[in-house]
Backbone bond lengths (Angstrom), bond angles and torsions (degrees), N, CA, C in turn:
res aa  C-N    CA-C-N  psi(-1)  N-CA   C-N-CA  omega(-1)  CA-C   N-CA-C  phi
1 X - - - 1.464 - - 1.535 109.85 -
2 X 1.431 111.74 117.50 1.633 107.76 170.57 1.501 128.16 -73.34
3 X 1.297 111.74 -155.93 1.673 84.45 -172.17 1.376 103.35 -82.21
4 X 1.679 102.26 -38.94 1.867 101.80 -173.54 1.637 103.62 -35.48
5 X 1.419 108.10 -58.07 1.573 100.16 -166.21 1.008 135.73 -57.67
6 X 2.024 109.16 -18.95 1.126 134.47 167.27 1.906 110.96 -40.49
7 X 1.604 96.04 -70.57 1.105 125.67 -174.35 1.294 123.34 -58.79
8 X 1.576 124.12 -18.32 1.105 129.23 -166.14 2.192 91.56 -100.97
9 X 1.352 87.80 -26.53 1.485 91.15 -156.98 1.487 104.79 -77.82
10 X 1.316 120.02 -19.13 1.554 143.28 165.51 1.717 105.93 -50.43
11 X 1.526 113.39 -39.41 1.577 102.00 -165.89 1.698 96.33 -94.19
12 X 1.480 131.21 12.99 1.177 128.66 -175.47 1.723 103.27 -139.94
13 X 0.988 101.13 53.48 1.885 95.27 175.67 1.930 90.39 -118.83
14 X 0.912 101.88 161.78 1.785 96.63 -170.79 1.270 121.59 -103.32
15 X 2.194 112.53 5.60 1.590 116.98 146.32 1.504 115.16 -49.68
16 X 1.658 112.79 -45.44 1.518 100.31 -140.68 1.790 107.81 122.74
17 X 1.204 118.31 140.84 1.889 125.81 158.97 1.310 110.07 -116.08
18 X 1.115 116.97 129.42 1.536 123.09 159.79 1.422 114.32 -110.87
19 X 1.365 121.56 104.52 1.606 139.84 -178.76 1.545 120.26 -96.49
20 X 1.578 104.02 108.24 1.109 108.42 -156.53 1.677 105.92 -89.98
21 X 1.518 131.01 142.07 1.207 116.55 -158.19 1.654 99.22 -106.14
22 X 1.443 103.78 151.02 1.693 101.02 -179.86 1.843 107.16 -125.28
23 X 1.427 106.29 144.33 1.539 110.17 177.49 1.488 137.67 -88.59
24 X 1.836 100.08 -1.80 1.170 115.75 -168.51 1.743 109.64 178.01
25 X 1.271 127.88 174.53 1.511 121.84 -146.94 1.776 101.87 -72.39
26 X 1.672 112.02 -29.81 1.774 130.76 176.74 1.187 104.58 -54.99
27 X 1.235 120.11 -49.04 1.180 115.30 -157.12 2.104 118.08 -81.38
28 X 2.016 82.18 -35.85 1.477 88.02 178.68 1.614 118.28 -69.57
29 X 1.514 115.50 -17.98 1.300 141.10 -164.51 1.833 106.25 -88.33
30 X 1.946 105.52 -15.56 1.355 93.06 -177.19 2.099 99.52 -95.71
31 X 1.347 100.45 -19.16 1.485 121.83 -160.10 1.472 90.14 -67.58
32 X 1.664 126.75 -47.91 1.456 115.96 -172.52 1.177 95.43 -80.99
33 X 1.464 143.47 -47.91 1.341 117.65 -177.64 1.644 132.28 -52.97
34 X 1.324 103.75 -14.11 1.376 111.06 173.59 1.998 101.86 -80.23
35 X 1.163 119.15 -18.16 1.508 104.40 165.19 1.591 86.05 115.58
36 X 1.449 143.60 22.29 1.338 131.44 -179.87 1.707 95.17 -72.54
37 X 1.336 96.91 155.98 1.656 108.67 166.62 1.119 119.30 -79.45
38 X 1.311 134.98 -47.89 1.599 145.38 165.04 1.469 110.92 -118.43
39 X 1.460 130.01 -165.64 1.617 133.32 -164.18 1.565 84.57 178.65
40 X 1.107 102.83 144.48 1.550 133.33 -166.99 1.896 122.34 -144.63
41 X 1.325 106.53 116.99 1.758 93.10 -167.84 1.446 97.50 -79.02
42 X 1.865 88.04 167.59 1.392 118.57 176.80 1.765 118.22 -110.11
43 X 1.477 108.91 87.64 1.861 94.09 177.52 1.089 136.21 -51.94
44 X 1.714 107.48 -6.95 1.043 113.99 -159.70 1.836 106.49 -98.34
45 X 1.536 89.97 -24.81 1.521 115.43 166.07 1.227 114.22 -73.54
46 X 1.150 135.75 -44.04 1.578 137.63 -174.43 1.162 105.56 -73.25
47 X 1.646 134.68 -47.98 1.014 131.15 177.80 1.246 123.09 -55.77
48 X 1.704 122.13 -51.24 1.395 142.47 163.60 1.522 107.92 -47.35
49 X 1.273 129.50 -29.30 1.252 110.71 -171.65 1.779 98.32 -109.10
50 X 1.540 122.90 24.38 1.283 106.45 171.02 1.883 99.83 -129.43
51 X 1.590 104.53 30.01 1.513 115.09 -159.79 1.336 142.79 63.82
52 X 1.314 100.55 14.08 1.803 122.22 -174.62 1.331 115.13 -112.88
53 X 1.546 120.91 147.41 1.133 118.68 158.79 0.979 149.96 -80.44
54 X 1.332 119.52 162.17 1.657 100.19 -166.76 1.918 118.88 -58.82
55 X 1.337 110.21 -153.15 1.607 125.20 173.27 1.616 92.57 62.59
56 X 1.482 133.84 104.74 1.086 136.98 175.70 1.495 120.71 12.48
57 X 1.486 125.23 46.02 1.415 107.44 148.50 1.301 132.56 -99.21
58 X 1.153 110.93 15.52 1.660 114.55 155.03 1.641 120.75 -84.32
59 X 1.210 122.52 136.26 1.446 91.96 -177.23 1.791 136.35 -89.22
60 X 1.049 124.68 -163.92 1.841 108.90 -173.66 1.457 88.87 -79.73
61 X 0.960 123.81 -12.14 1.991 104.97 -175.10 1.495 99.81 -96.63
62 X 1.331 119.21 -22.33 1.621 111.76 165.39 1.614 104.81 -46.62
63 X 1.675 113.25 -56.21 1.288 118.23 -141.73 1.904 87.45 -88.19
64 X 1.285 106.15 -11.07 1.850 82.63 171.28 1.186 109.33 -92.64
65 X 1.444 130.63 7.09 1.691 116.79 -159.65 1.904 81.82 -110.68
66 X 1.313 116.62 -36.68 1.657 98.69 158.06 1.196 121.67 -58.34
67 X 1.022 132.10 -50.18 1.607 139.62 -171.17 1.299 109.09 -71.09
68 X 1.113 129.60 -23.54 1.743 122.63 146.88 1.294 136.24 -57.50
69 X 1.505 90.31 -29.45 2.248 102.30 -174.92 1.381 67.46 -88.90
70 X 1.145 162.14 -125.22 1.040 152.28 -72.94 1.495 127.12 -97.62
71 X 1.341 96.60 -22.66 1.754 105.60 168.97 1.959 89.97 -83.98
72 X 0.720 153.43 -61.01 1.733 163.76 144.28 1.809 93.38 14.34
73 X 1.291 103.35 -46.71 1.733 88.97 -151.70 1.539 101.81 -141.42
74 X 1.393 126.82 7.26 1.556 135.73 151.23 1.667 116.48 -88.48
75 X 1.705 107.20 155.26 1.505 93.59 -178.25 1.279 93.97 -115.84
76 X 1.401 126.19 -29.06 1.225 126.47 155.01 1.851 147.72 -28.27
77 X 1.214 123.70 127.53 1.253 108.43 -157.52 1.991 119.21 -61.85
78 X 0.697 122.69 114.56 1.426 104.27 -175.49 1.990 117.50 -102.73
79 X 1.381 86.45 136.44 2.023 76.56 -174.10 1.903 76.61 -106.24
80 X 1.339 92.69 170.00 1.440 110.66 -173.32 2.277 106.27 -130.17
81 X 1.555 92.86 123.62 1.353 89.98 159.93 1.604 141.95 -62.57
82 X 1.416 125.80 66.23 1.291 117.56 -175.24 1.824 120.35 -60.42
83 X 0.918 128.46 13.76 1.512 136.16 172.54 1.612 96.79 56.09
84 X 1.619 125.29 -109.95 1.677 90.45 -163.53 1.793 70.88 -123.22
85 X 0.982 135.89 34.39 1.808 109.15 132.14 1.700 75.09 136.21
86 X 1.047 139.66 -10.63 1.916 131.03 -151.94 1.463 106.38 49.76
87 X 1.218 116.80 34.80 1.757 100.86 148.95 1.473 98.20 -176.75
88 X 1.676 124.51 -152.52 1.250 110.46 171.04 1.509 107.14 -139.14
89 X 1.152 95.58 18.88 1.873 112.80 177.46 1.248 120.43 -90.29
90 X 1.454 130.39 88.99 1.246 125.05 -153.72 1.730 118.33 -50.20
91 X 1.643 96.52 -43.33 1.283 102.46 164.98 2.035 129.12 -36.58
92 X 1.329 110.15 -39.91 1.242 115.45 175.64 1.241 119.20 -95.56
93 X 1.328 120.50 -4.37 1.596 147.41 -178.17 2.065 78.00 -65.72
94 X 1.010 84.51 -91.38 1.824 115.85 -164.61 1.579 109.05 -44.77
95 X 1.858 116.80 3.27 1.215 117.85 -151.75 2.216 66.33 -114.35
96 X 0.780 83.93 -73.96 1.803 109.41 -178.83 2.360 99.07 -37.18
97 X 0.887 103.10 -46.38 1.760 109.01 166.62 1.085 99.06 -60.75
98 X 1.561 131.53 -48.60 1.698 129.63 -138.94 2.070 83.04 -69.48
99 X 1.930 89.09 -57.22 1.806 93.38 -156.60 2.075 100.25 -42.63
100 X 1.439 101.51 -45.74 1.528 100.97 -164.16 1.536 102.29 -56.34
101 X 1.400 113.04 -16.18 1.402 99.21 -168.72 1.848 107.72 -95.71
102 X 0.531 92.26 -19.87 1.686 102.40 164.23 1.520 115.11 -80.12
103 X 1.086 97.73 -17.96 1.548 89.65 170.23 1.765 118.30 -75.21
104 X 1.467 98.22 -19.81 1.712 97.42 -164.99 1.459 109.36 123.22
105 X 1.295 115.72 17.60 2.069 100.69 -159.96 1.858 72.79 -109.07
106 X 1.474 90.38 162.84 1.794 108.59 -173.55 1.279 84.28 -97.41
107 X 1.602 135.01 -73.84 0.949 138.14 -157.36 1.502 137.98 -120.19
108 X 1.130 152.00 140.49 1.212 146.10 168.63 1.672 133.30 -85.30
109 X 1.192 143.59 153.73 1.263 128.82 172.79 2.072 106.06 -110.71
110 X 0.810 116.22 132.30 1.621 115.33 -173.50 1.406 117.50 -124.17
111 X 1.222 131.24 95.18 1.342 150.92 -176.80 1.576 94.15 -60.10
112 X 1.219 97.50 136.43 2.171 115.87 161.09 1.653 84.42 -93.15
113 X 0.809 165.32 46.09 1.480 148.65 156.83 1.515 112.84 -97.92
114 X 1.466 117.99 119.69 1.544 102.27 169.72 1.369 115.84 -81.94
115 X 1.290 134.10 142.90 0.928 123.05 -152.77 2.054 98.25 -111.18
116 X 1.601 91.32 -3.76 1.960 94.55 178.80 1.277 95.12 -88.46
117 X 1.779 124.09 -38.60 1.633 101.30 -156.91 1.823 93.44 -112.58
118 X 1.584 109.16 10.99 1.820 110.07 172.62 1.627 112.48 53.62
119 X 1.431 113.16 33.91 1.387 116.39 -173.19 1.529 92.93 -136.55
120 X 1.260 122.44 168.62 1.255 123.54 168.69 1.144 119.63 -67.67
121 X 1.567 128.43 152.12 1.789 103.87 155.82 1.124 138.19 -103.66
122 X 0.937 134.07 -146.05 1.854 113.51 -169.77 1.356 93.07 -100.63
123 X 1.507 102.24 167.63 1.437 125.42 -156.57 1.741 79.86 -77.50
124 X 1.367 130.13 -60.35 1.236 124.36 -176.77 1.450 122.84 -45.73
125 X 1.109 114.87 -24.66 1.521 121.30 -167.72 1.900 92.29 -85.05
126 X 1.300 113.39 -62.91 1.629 129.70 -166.08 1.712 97.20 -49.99
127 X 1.530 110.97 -28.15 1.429 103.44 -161.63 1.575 100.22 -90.29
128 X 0.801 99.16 -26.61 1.876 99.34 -175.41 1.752 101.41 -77.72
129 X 1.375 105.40 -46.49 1.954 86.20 168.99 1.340 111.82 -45.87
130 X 1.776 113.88 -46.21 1.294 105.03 -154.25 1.527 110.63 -65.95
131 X 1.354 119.97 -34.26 1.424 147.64 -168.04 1.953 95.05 -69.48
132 X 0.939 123.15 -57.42 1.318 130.00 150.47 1.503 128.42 -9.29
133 X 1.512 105.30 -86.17 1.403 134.32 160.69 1.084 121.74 -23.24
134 X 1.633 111.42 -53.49 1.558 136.59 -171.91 1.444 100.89 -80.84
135 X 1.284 117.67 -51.90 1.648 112.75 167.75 1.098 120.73 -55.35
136 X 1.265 135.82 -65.92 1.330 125.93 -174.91 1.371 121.06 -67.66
137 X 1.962 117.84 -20.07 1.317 92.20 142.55 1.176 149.04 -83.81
138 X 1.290 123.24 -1.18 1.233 139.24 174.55 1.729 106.33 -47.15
139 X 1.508 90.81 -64.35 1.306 110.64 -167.73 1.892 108.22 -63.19
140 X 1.067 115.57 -27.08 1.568 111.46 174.37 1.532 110.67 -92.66
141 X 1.261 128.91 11.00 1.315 146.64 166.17 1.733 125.09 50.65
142 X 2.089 65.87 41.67 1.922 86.86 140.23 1.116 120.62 -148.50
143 X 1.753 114.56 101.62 0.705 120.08 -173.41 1.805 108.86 -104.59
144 X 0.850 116.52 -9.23 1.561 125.08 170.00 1.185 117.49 -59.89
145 X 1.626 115.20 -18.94 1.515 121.84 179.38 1.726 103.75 -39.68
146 X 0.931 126.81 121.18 1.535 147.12 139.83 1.978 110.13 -11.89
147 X 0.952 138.65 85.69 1.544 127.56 -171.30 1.678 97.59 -107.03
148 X 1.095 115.92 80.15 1.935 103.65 174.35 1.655 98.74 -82.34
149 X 1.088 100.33 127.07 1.720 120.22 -178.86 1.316 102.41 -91.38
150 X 1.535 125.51 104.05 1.125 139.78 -159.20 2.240 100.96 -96.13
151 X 1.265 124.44 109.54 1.453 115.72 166.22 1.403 100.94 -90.92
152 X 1.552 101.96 -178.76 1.634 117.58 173.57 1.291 101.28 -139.84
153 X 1.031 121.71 13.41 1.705 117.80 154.36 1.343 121.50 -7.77
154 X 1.543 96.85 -41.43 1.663 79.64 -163.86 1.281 120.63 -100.51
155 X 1.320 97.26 -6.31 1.549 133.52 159.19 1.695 109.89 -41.66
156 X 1.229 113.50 -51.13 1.483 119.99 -154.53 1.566 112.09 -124.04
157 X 1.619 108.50 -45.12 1.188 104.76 -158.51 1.699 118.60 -82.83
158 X 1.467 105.75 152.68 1.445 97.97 164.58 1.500 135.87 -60.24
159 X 1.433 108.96 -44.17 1.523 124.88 -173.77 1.775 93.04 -112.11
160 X 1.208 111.25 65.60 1.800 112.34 -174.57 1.842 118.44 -41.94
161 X 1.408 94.42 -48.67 1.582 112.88 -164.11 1.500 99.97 -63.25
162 X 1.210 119.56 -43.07 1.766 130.12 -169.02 1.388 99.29 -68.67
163 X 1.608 112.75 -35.35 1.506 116.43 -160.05 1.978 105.04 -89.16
164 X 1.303 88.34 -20.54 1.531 95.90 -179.26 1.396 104.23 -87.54
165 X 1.223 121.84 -41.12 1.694 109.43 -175.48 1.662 115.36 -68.28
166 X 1.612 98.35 -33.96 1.138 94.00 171.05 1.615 120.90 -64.85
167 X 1.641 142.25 -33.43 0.419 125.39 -137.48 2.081 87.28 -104.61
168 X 1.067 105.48 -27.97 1.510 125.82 179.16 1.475 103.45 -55.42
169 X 1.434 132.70 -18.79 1.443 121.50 171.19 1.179 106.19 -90.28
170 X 1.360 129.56 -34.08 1.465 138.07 -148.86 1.518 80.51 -78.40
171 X 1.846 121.33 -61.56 1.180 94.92 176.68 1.269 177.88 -55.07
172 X 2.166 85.36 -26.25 1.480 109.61 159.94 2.116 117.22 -76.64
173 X 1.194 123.18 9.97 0.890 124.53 -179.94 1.477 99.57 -102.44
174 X 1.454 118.81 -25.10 1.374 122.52 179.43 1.588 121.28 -81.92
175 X 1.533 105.49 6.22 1.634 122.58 -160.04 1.510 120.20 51.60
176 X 1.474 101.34 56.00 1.748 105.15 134.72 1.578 130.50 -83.09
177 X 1.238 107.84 154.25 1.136 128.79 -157.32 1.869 92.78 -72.62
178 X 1.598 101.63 -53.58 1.596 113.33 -153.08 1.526 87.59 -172.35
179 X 1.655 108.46 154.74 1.252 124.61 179.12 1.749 97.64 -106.16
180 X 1.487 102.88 171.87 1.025 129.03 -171.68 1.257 132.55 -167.67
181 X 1.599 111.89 109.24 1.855 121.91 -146.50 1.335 100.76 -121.41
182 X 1.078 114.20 71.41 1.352 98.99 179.89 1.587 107.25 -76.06
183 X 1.741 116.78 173.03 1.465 91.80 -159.40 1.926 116.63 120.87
184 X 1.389 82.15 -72.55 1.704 103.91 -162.97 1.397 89.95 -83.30
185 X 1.812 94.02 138.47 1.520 109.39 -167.52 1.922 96.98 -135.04
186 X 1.535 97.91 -23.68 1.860 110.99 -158.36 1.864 79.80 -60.24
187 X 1.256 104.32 149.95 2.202 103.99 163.98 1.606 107.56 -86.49
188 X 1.184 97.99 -9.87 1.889 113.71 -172.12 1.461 104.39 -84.00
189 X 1.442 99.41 -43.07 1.931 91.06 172.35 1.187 108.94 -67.91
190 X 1.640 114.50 -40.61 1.537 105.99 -168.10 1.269 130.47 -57.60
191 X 1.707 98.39 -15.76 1.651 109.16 164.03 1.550 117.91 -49.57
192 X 1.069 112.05 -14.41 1.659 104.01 -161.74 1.563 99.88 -88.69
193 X 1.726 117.03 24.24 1.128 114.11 174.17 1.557 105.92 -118.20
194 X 1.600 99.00 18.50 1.470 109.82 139.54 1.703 135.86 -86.89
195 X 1.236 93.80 -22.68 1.936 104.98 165.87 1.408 117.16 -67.51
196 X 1.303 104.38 -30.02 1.586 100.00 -166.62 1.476 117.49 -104.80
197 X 1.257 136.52 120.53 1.865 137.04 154.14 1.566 100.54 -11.94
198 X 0.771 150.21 -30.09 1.519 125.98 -145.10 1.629 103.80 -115.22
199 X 1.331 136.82 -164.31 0.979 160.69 -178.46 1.738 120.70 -89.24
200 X 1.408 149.80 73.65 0.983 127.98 -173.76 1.427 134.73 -54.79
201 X 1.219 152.49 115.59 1.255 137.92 166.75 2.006 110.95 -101.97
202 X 1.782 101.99 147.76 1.358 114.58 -157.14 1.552 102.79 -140.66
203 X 1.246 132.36 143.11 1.646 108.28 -152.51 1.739 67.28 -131.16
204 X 1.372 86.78 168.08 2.059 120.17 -167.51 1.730 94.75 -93.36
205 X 1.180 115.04 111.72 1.642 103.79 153.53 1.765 93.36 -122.75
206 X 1.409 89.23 -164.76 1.530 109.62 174.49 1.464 135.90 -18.16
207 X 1.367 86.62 -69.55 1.602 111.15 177.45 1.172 102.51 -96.89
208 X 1.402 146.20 -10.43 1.457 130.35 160.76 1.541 127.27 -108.31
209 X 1.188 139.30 80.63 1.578 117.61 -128.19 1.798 80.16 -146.97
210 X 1.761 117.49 30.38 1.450 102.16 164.36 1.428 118.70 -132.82
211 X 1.399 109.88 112.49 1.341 118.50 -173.57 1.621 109.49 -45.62
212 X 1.127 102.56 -58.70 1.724 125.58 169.21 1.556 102.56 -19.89
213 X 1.076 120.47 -77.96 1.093 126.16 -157.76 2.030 110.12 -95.52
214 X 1.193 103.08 -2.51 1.540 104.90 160.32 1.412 103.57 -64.39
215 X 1.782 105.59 -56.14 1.611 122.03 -168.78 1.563 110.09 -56.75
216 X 1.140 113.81 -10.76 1.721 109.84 -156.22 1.845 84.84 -100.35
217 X 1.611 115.89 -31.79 1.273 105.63 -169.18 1.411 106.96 -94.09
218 X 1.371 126.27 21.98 1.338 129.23 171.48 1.323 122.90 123.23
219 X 1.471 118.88 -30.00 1.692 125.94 -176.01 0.940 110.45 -73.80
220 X 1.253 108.18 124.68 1.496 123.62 174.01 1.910 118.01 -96.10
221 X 0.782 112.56 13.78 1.566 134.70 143.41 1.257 147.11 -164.07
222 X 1.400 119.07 124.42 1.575 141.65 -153.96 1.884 103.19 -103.40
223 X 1.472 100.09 94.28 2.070 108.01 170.83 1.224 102.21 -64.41
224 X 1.324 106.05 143.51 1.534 111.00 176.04 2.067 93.62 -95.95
225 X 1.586 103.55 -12.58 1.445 91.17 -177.63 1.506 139.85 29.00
226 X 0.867 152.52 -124.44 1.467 130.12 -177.52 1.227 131.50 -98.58
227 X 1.580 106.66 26.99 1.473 128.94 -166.20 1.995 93.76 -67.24
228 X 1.296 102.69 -59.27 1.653 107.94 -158.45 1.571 116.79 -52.97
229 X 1.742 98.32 -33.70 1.504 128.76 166.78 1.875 103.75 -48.29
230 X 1.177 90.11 -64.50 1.529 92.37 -169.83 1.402 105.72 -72.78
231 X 0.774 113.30 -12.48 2.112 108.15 178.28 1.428 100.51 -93.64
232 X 1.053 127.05 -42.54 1.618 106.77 177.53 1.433 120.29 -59.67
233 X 2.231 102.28 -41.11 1.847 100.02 177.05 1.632 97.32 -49.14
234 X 0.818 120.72 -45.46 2.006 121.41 -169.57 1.243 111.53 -42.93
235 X 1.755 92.98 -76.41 1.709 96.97 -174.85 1.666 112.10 -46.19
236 X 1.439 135.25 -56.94 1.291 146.03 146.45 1.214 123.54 1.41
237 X 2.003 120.90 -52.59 1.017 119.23 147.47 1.082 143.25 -84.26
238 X 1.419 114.11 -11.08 1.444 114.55 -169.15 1.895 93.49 -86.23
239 X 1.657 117.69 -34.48 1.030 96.14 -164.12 1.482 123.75 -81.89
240 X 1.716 99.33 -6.40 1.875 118.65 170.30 1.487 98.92 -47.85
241 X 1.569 118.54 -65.98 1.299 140.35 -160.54 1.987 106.06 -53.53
242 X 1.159 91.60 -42.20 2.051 103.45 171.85 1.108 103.06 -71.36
243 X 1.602 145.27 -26.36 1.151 139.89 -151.61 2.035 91.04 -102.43
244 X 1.557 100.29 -48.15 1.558 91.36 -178.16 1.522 108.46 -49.83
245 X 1.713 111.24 -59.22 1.132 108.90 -164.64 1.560 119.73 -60.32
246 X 1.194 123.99 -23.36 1.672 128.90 -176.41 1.103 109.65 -64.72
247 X 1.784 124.95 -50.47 1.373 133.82 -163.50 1.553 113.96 -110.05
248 X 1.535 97.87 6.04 1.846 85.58 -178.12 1.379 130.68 73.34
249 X 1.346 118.35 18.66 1.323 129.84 -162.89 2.096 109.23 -127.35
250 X 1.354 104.49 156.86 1.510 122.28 -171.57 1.148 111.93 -158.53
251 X 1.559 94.74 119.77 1.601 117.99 -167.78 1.227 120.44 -74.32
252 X 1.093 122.49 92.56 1.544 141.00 -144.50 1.582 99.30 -96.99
């Protein structure tokens, strides 16, 4: 089994995957030593840990000069967060996938979000990148690459669930791999990853933080997304704060 098959075979085992996301080469390097099967980046992590915010302000040559140390020195499959592609030209979308895919990454994550006008884009527009993507990897003969078609439905919309199913066929007809809602917390929406062929993926925030029970309502993969990020800033501070109080000291 290669890795694609590895990776593909992860969103169809009938526990459930939980893919833990990393911000930099430490972090992806502590995730396989803990025994993960694959590792998946965080933009939201990479950005945060170089003082930027998220939505593409790092640039695509930031995200290949990580994606080199890290395909370089992991054995594990790694898909990579490209946010909504660094441009909105599908053509250069699929040019920008090709390099990551030559690098070694199984899979990609692909935002419908424009990130110039901060609105979604149309289901027609998102499907022709995706349709794109899939072609030109086809044609460089990788087409096994992993494509989870990431919406923000829940991000924006009023009637989310209607707007997501709808948009979740358009995508698997466009050759996505698997959808991906982050957002969605209801277990009743998560059913709607009974309507669709593909694989659901559902990322952990605050108020939704149980793989268990994502898996029980149908998703067959649970992002740890910027959870690991935010637990280290924690531990980091909480353990500064033990260190003042133990020794009597202030970091001047």
């Amino acid at each position: 089994m290669d890795k694609y098959q590895l990776f593909h075979q992860l969103h169809h085992q009938q526990k459930g995957f939980v893919l833990a996301n990393a911000w930099d080469l430490s972090s992806a390097q502590f995730i396989q030593a803990a025994g993960a099967k694959a590792v998946a980046t965080t933009s939201w992590g990479i950005a945060a840990s170089l003082g930027l915010a998220d939505g593409e302000n790092i640039s695509f040559q930031t995200q290949i000069t990580l994606v080199k140390s890290l395909t370089k020195h992991l054995h594990i499959p790694l898909s990579v967060d490209i946010e909504s592609g660094y441009s909105n030209d599908p053509q250069q979308i699929s040019q920008n996938v090709l390099v990551l895919a030559r690098l070694g990454v199984v899979g990609i994550n692909i935002e419908d979000s424009d990130k110039e006008t901060d609105t979604l884009r149309s289901i027609e527009q998102q499907c022709t990148i995706i349709s794109e993507i899939k072609k030109v990897l086809n044609e460089n003969s990788f087409g096994s690459l992993f494509i989870n078609a990431r919406t923000d439905t829940y991000f924006v919309s009023d009637s989310p669930f209607q707007a997501t199913l709808k948009r979740a066929k358009a995508y698997q007809d466009a050759g996505a791999d698997g959808l991906f809602v982050p957002g969605i917390t209801n277990i009743e929406h998560i059913s709607l990853a009974n309507t669709i062929d593909m694989p659901l993926n559902v990322m952990a925030i605050n108020s939704f933080n149980s793989a268990k029970a994502a898996f029980a309502g149908g998703a067959k993969r649970f992002s740890l997304g910027n959870s690991l990020y935010d637990l280290v800033g924690n531990t980091i501070k909480t353990s500064l704060n033990q260190i003042k109080t133990a020794f009597k000291i202030e970091f001047n």
